[in-house]
N, C-alpha and C positions, 0 to 999 in steps of 0.2 A: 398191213394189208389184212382184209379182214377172209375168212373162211366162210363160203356160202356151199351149198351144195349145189351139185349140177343135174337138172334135167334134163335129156335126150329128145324131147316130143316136141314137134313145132305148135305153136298156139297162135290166134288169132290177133293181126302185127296190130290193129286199132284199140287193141286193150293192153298193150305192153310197149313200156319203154327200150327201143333194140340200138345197140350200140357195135358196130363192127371194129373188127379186131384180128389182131394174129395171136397165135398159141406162143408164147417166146418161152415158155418153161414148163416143163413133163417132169412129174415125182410118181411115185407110188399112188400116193393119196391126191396129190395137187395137182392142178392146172395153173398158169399164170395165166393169162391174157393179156396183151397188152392194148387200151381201148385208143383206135384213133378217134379224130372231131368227129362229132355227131349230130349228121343233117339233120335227125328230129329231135335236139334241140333246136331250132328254131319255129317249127309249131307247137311248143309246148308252154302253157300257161303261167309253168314256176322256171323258167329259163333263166329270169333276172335274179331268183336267188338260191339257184342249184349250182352247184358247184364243180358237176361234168360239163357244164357250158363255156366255163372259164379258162380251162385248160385244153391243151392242144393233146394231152397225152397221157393217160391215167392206165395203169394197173391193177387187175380183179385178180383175187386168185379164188379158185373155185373146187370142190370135190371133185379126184380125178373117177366119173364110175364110169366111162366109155373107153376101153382099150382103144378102140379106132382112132382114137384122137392123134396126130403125130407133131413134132414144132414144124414150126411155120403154118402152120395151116392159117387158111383164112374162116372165122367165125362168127357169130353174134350172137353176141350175151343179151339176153335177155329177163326184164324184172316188169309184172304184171305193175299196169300203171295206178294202182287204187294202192300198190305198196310204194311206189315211188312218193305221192303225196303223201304218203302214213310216213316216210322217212323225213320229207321236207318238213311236216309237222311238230315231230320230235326233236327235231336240228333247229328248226326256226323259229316256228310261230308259236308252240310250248315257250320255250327261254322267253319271248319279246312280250305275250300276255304273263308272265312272271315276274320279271322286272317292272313292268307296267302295275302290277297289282302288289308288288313290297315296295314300289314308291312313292304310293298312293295312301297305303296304308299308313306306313310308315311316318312319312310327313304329316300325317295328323298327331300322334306325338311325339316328334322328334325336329330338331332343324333340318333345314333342308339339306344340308352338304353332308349329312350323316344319314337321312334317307336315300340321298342319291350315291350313296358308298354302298349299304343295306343292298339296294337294288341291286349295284354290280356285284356284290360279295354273296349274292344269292345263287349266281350260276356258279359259283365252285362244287359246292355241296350235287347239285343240281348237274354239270357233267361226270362228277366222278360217280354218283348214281346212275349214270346212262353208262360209262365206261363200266362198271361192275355187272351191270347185265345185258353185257355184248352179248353172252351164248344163249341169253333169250331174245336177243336183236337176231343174233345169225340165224337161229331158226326158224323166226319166221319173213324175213328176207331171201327168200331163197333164186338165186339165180335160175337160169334154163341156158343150155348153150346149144348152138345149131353148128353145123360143121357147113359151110354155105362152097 
């Protein structure tokens, strides 16, 4: 689960992707949320290769800085939609123009079943560089949550 911080301020719902949800866990510091389906997935441009579209039932957990918050409650998490693309970018379209460009490259001098190994053995390196800088992912990912 990853760690986002939580804003209390309502913002403008046509510039942010808002997922509802119940609070299923209260910590000191944490929030859980649990997200149900999400009608705006289905106006959303990158629906076919986002990954909250696919499932019926996802889990955020978030900075607790609202006392008010209590379990159960009903909420929606919210993530401005110019950072939802910067995510899908990084998850997606980064890795696909990567492999695309070491097996291009690569097959100019090498066979091809070793450029096309090249190509996949290029995203190892390439997520555990994304996994090493989650805590500059989490911050600038930042959640907002509304108590609705």
């Amino acid at each position: 689960m990853e760690n986002h911080k939580v804003n209390s301020y309502h913002t403008d719902a046509k510039n942010n992707i808002q997922h509802k949800g119940v609070i299923t866990k209260i910590t000191d510091q944490m929030v859980t949320v649990s997200l149900n389906g999400n009608l705006n997935c289905d106006a959303c441009n990158a629906k076919t290769i986002c990954g909250s579209a696919e499932s019926n039932e996802k889990e955020v957990e978030v900075l607790n800085t609202n006392p008010l918050l209590q379990l159960n409650d009903q909420v929606e998490v919210l993530l401005r939609k110019d950072l939802g693309m910067k995510a899908v970018f990084w998850a997606y379209v980064f890795p696909f123009i990567l492999i695309i460009a070491v097996l291009i490259t690569s097959s100019l001098f090498v066979k091809e079943w070793i450029a096309g190994t090249l190509s996949i053995l290029v995203l190892l390196p390439y997520y555990l560089l994304l996994y090493s800088l989650k805590k500059v992912f989490n911050k600038s990912f930042q959640f907002s949550i509304l108590k609705t």
